[in-house]
C-alpha positions as CSV (number, residue, x, y, z in Angstrom):
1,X,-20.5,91.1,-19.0
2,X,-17.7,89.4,-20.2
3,X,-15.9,86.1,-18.7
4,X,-12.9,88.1,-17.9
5,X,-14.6,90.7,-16.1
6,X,-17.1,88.4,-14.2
7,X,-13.9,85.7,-13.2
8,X,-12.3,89.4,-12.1
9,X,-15.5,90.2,-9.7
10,X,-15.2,86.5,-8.1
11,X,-12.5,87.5,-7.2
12,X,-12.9,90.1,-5.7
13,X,-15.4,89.1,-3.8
14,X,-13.9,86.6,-2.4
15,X,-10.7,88.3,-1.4
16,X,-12.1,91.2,-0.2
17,X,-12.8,92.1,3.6
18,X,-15.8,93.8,3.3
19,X,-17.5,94.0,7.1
20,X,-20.4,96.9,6.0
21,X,-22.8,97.7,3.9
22,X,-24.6,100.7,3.4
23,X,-26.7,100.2,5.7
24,X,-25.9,98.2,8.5
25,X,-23.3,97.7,11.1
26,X,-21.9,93.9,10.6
27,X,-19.0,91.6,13.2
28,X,-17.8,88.5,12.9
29,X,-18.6,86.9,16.8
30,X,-17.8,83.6,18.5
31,X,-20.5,82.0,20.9
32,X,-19.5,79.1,23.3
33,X,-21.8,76.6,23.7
34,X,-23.0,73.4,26.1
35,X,-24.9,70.6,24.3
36,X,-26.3,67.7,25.6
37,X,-27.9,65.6,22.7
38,X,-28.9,62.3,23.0
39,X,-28.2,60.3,19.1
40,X,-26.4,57.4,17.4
41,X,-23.3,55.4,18.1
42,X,-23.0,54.2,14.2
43,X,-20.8,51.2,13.0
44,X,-17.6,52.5,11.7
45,X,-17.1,51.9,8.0
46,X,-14.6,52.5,5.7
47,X,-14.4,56.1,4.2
48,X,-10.9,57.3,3.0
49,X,-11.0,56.6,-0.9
50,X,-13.3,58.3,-3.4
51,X,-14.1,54.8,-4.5
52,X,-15.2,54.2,-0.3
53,X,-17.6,57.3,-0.7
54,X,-19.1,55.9,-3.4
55,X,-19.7,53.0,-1.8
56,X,-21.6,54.7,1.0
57,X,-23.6,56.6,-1.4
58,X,-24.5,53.0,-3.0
59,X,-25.5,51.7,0.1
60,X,-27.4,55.1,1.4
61,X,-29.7,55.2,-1.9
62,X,-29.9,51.5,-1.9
63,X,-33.7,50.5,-2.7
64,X,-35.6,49.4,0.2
65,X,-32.7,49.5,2.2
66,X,-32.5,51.6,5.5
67,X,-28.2,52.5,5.9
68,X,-29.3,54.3,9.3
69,X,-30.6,51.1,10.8
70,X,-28.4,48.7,9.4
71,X,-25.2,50.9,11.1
72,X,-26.9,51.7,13.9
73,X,-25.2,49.8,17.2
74,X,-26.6,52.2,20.0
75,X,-27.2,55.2,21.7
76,X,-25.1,57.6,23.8
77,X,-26.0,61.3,25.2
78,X,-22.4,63.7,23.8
79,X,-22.5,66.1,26.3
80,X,-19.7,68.9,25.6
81,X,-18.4,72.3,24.8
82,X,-18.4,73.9,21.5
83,X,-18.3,76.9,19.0
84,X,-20.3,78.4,17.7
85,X,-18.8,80.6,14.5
86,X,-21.7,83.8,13.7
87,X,-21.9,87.1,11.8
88,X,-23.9,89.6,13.4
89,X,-25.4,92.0,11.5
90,X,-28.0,94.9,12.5
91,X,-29.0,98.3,10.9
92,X,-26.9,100.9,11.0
93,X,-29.9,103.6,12.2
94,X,-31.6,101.8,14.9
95,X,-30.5,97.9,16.4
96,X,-34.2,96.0,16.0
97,X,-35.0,94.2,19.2
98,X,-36.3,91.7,16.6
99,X,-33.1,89.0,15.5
100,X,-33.8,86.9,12.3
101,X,-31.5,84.0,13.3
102,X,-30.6,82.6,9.9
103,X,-29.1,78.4,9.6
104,X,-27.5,77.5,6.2
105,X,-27.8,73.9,4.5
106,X,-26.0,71.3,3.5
107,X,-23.4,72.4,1.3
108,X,-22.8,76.4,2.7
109,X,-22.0,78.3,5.3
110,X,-23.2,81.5,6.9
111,X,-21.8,83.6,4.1
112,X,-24.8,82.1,1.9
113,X,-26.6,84.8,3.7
114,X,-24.6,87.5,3.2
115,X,-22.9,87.0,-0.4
116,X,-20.8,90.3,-1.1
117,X,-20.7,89.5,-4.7
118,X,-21.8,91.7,-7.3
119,X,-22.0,94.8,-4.5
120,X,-24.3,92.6,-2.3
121,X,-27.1,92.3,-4.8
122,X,-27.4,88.7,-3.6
123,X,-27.4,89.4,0.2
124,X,-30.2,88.3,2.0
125,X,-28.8,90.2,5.2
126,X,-28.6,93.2,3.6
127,X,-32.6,93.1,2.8
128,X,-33.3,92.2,6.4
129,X,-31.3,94.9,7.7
130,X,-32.7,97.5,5.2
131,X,-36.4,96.1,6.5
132,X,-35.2,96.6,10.2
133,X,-34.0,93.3,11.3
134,X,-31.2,92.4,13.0
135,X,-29.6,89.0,12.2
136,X,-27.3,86.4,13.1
137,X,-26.0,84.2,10.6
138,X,-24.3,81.0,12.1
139,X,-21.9,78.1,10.9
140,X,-23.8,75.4,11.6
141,X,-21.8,73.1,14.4
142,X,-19.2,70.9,12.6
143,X,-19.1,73.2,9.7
144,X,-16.8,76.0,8.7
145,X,-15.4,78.2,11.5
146,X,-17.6,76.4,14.2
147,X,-16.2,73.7,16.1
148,X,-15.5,70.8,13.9
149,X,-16.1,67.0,15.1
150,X,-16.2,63.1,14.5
151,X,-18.0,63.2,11.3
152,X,-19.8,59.8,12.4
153,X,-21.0,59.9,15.8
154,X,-20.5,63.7,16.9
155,X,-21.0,65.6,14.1
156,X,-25.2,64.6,13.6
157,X,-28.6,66.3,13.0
158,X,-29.7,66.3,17.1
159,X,-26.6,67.9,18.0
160,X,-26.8,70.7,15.9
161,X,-30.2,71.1,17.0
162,X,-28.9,71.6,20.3
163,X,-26.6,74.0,19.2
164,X,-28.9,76.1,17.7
165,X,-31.2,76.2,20.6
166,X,-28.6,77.2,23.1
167,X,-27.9,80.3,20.6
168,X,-31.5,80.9,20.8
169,X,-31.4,81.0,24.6
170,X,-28.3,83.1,24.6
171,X,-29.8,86.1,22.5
172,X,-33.1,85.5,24.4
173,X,-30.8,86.4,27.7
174,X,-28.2,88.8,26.1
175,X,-25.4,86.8,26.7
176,X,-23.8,86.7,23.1
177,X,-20.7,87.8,23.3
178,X,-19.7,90.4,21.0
179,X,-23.8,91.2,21.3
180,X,-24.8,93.6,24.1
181,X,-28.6,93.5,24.2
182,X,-31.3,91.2,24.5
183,X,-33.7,90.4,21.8
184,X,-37.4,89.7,23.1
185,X,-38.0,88.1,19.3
186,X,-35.9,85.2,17.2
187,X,-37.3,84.1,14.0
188,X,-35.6,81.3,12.9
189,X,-34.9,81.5,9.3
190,X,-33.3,78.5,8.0
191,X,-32.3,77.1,4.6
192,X,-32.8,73.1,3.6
193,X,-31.2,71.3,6.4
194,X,-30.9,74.6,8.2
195,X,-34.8,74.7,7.7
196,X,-35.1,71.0,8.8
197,X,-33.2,72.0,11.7
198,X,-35.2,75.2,12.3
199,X,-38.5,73.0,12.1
200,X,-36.6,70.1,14.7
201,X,-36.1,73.0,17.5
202,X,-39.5,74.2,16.9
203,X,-41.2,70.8,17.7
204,X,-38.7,70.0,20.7
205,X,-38.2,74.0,22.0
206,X,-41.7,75.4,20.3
207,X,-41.6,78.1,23.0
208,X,-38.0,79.0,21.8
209,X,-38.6,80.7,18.5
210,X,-41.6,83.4,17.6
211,X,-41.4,82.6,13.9
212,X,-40.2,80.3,11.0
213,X,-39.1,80.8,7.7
214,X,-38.3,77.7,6.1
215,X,-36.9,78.0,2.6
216,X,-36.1,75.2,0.5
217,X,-38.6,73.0,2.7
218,X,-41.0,70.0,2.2
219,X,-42.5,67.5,4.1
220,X,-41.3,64.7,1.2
221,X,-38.0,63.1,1.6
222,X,-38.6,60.3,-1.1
223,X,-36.4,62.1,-3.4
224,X,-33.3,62.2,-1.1
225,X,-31.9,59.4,-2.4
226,X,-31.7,60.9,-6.0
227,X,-30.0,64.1,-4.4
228,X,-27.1,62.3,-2.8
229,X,-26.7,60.3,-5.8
230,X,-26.2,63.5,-8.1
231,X,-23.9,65.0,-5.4
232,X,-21.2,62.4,-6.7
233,X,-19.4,62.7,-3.3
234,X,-16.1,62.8,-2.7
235,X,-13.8,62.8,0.5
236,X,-13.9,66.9,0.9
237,X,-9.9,66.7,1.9
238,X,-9.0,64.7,-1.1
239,X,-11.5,67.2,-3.4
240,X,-9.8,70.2,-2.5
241,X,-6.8,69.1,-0.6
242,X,-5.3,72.7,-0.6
243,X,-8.5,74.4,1.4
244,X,-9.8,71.2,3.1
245,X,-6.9,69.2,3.7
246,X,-6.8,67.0,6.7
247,X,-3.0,67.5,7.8
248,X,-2.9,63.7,9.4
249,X,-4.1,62.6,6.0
250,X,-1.7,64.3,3.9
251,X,1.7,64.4,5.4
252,X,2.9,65.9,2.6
253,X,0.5,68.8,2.1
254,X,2.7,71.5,4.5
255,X,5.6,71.3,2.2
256,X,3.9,71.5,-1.1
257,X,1.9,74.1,0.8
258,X,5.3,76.1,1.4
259,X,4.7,79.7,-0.1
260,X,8.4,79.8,-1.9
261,X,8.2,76.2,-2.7
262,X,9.5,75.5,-6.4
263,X,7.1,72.5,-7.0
264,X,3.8,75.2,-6.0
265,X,4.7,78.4,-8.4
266,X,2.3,80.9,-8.4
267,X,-0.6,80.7,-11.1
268,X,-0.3,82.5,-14.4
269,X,-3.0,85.2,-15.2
270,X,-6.3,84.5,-15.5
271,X,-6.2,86.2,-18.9
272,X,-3.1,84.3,-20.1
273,X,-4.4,81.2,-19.0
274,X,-7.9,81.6,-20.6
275,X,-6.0,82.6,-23.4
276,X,-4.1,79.9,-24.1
277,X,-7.2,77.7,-23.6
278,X,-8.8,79.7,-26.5
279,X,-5.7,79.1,-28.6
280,X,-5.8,75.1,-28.3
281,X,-9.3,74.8,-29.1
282,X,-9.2,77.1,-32.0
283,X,-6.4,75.2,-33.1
284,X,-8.7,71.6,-33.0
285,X,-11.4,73.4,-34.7
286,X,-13.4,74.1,-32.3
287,X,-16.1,77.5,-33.1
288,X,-17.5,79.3,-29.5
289,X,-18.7,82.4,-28.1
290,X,-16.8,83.9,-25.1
291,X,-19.6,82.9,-23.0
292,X,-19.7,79.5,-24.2
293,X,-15.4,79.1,-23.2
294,X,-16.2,80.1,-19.7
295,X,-19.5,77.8,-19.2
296,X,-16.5,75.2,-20.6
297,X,-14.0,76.0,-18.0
298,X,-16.0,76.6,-15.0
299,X,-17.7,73.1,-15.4
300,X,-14.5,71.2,-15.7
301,X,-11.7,70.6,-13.8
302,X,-10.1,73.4,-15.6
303,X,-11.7,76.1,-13.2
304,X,-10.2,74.4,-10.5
305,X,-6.8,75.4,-11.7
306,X,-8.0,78.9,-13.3
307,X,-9.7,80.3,-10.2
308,X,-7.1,78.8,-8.1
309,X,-10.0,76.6,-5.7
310,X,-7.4,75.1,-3.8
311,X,-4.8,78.1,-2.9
312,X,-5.6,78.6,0.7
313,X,-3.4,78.9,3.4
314,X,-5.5,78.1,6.1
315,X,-6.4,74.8,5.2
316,X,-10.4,74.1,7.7
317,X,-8.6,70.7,8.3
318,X,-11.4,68.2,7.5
319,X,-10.6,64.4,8.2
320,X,-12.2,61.5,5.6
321,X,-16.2,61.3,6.5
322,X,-16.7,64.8,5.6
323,X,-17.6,64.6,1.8
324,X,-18.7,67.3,-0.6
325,X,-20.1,67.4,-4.4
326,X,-18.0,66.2,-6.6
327,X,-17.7,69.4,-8.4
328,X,-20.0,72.1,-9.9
329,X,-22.0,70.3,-12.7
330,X,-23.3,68.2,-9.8
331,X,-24.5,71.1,-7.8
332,X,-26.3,72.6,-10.4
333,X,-28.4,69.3,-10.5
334,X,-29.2,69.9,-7.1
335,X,-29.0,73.6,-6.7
336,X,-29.1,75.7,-9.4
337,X,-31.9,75.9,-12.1
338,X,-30.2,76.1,-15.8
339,X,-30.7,80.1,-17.7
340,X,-31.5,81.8,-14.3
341,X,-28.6,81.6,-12.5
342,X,-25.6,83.9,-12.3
343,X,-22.6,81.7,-13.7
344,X,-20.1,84.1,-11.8
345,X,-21.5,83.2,-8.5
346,X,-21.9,79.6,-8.7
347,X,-18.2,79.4,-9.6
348,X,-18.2,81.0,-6.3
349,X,-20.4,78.8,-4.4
350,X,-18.2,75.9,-5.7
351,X,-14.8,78.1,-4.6
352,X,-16.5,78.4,-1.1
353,X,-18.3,75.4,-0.5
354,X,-19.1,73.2,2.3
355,X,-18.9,69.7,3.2
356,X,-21.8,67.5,4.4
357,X,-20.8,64.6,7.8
358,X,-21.6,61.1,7.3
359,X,-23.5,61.5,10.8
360,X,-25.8,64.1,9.2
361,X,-26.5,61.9,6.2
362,X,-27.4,59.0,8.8
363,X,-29.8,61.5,11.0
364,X,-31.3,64.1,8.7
365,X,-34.1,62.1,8.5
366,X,-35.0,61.3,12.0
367,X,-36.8,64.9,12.7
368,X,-39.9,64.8,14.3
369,X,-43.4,64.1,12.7
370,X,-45.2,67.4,14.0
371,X,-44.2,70.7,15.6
372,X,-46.8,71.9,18.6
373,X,-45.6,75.7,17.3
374,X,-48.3,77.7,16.9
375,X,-46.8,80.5,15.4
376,X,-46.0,82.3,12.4
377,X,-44.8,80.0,9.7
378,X,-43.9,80.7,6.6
379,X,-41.9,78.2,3.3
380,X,-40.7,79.3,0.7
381,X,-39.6,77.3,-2.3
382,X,-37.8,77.7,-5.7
383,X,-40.6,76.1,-8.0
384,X,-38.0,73.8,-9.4
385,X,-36.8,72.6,-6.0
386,X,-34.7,69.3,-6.7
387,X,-34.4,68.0,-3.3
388,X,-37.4,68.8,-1.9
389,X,-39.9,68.9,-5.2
390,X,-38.0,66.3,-7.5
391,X,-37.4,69.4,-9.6
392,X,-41.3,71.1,-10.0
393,X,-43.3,72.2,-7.0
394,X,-46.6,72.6,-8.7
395,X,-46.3,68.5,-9.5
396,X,-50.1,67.4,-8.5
397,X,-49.6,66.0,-4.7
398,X,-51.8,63.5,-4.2
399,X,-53.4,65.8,-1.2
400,X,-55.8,69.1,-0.8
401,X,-52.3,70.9,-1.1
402,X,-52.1,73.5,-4.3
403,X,-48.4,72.8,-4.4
404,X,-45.4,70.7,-2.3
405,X,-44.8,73.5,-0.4
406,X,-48.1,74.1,1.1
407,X,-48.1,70.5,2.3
408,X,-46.2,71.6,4.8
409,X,-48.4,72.8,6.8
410,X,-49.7,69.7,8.0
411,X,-46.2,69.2,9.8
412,X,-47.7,72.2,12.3
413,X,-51.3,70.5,13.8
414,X,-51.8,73.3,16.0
415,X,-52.7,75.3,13.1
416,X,-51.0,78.8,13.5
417,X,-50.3,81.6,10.7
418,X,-49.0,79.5,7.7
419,X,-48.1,80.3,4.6
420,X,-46.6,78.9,1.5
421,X,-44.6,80.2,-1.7
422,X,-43.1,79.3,-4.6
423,X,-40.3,81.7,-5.9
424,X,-40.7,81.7,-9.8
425,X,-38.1,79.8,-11.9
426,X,-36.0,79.1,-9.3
427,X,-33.6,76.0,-7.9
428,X,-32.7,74.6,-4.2
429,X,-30.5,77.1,-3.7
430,X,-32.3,80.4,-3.8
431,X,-29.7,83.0,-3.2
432,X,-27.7,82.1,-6.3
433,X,-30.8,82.6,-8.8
434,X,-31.3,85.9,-10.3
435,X,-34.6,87.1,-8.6
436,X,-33.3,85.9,-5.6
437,X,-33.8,89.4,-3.9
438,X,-37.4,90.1,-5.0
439,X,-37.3,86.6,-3.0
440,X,-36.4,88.2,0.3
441,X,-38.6,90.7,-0.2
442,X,-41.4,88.8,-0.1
443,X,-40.1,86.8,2.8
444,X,-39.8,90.3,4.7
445,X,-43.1,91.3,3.7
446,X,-44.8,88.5,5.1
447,X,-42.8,88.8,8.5
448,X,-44.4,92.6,8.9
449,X,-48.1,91.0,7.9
450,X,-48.1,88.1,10.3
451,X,-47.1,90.3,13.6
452,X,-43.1,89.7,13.4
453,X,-42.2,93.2,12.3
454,X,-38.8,94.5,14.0
């Protein structure tokens, strides 16, 4: 495939408004929800410069050093109103009375379950569905289409948690709008901090979910501290101001976001623009395959400007405190693992990424020891996991476990169904990696096995 042709299908996929697939019926649904969620009052600190991000991070990763406690003045229960943004999706022959209810991580949104690129050969919905499942993929409270928040003291770990329950309880009682049945199963299927939050409402709510799938999971958390440093953050409104500008922090961003305005023509071709990058380094001497000029621009700055990253008009509005990677060469550190990844769709994944609270940062950690769930449960790991594995699984563990993953099941005492596997060849971020649907076939497999078939 050539770069033209695979910059050409990003695109399309992320212009297009695709809302089937073959085989399933799919809506884009809001749910209202009331949280009560009892969590931190943090100091405030400063946060609006780059150079103030960085400074966090310093002081999050700092060596013996607990931030969380040294910021942490209180407690306070936030009780309020919020939503809830979800696509529903459920097969097109027969609805399942079955829901996989499916929680993205740090860094995503719900479309990571559902990626249209590449005719949906990435989709984990669309294997569900095929299997039987209905699903419901959410934006996880704070992030994306749900309602946004303080990113210090509103916008935490608990709260989410919360969130996510009282969806739970709503397809449980069929009152989902937009949704007009009632499911007598949920699995929760979640993916890092979506599966940390999945394994948080199964110790507090363990008879509110009949399954978990945790992917990208572990018990270990001793190597968070090398994730966030490889994130480089940055203030997400100042890293791309165009899509996740903060209006009170950039006054001026409506008029240079004027469609006629003179200072914001639109773009030159692709083509033309790649094309002129050939020229110049041609012209400094400079010997490469086509494949090897668009590995160059989409890990530089120049992608930002040659897939147009920033040319939104419906900016999601983000104030300073909600940070995100720096850009794509730090992702693949924590996502991605290097040859078995499709280029074309982690230039997406940087178009259409997600920001990560200070709040969460502070309260990721504070999950509970054990779960009292004695159901299904099954993780599922890329075998070079970076934040959860320090980049290889099958690292001896010190314990009885065969791998990181199967440690796990030590965080679930009352000893249900549990099983553990590693996805070969494969980073954090599963759905990006090339074998990422024999993945979800696996996963689907299992479900049927262990008594959670549709």
């Amino acid at each position: 495939m050539t770069p033209l042709f695979t910059i050409s299908l990003l695109l399309l996929a992320t212009t297009a408004a695709a809302t089937t697939a073959a085989s399933r019926l799919c809506s884009n649904i809001t749910i209202p929800v009331q949280i009560s969620s009892r969590q931190g009052l943090f100091k405030k600190f400063p946060i609006l410069s780059n150079f103030e991000t960085q400074a966090f991070s310093q002081d999050f990763t700092r060596r013996a050093h607990n931030l969380t406690q040294e910021l942490l003045e209180d407690y306070r229960t936030l009780e309020g109103d919020f939503n809830i943004s979800a696509r529903y999706c459920r097969p097109e022959v027969a609805a399942s009375s079955t829901i996989q209810l499916l929680t993205h991580g740090i860094g995503f949104d719900k479309t990571y379950w559902d990626l249209s690129y590449n005719n949906w050969n990435y989709s984990y919905v669309e294997v569900a569905t095929e299997n039987g499942y209905s699903t419901l993929a959410i934006d996880r409270l704070g992030i994306g289409n749900s309602s946004h928040g303080d990113p210090l003291n509103t916008i935490q770990a608990q709260a989410e948690v919360e969130a996510l329950n009282e969806v739970t309880t709503k397809l449980r009682n069929g009152q989902v709008p937009g949704i007009d049945r009632i499911f007598n199963r949920v699995i929760h299927v979640g993916h890092s901090f979506g599966s940390i939050q999945s394994y948080w409402l199964s110790a507090l709510y363990p008879n509110n979910t009949d399954g978990l799938v945790l992917t990208g999971f572990s018990p270990r958390g001793s190597f968070l501290a090398t994730t966030v440093a490889a994130w480089n953050l940055h203030n997400a409104f100042l890293n791309q101001p165009f899509r996740f500008g903060f209006q009170a922090s950039l006054p001026y961003r409506l008029s240079l976001n004027e469609e006629n305005n003179p200072l914001r023509p639109p773009p030159p071709s692709l083509s033309y623009q790649l094309g002129l990058i050939e020229k110049a380094l041609k012209r400094d001497g400079y010997s490469f395959t086509s494949e090897q000029l668009w590995e160059l621009v989409a890990s530089t700055e120049i992608g930002n400007i040659v897939t147009g990253f920033n040319d939104t008009k419906a900016p999601l509005k983000y104030p300073p405190g909600y940070l995100t990677t720096s850009d794509l060469t730090a992702s693949q550190y924590v996502f991605l693992n290097p040859g078995f990844y499709d280029l074309g769709l982690a230039v997406l994944s940087e178009q259409t990424k997600q920001p990560v609270t200070t709040g969460e940062l502070l309260t990721l950690g504070g999950f509970p020891s054990f779960s009292s769930f004695a159901g299904p449960v099954f993780v599922f790991d890329g075998d070079r996991d970076q934040p959860f594995c320090g980049g290889d699984c099958y690292a001896p563990t010190g314990t009885s476990s065969e791998n990181i993953a199967a440690e796990s099941k030590s965080l679930f005492p009352a000893q249900g169904v549990f099983g553990a596997y590693l996805q070969p060849n494969t980073g954090h971020g599963i759905n990006f990696h090339y074998n990422a649907t024999a993945g979800y076939h696996v996963i689907q497999r299992w479900l049927v096995e262990h008594g959670l078939r549709p």
